[in-house]
C-alpha positions in Angstrom: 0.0 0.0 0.0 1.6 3.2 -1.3 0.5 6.5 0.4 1.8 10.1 -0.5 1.4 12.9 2.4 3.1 15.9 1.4 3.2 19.3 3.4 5.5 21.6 1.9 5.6 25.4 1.5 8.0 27.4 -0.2 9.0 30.5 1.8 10.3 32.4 -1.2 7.1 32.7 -2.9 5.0 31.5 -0.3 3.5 28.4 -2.1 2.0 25.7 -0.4 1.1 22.0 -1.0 -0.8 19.5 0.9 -1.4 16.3 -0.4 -2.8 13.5 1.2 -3.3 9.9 -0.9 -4.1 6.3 0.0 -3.8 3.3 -2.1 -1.8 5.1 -5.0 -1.4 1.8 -6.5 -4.7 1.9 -8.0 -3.8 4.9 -10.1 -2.2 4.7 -13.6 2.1 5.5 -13.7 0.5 9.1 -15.4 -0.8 10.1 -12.4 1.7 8.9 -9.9 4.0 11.3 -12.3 1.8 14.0 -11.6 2.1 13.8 -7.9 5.3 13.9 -8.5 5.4 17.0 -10.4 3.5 19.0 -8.1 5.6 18.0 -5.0 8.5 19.7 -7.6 6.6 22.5 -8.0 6.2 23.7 -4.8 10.1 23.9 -4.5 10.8 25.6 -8.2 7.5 27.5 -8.9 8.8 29.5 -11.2 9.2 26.7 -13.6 6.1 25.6 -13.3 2.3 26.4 -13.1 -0.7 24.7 -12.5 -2.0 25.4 -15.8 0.4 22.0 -16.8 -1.6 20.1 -14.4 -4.7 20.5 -15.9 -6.9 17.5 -16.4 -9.4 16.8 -19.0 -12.8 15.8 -17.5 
């Protein structure tokens, strides 16, 4: 059983994430890259923006 809990904050820019997931497993490799992509965001925000993380519904 693979959980992510993730509490970071940037205090340059004052970003913040909190993530909390259970049973990652059942989630495609695509999403388990997004989680990690957004945990790399909150340290270089710059380089990203949540505009890449969109999701089509």
């Amino acid at each position: 059983m693979t959980d992510y809990n993730v509490c970071k904050r940037n205090p340059l820019t004052g970003f913040a994430l909190r993530m909390h997931v259970r049973n990652a497993e059942r989630f495609g490799p695509e999403v388990h890259q997004l989680f990690k992509d957004l945990e790399h965001a909150t340290e270089f925000p710059k380089q990203t923006s949540l505009d890449d993380f969109e999701v089509e519904s």
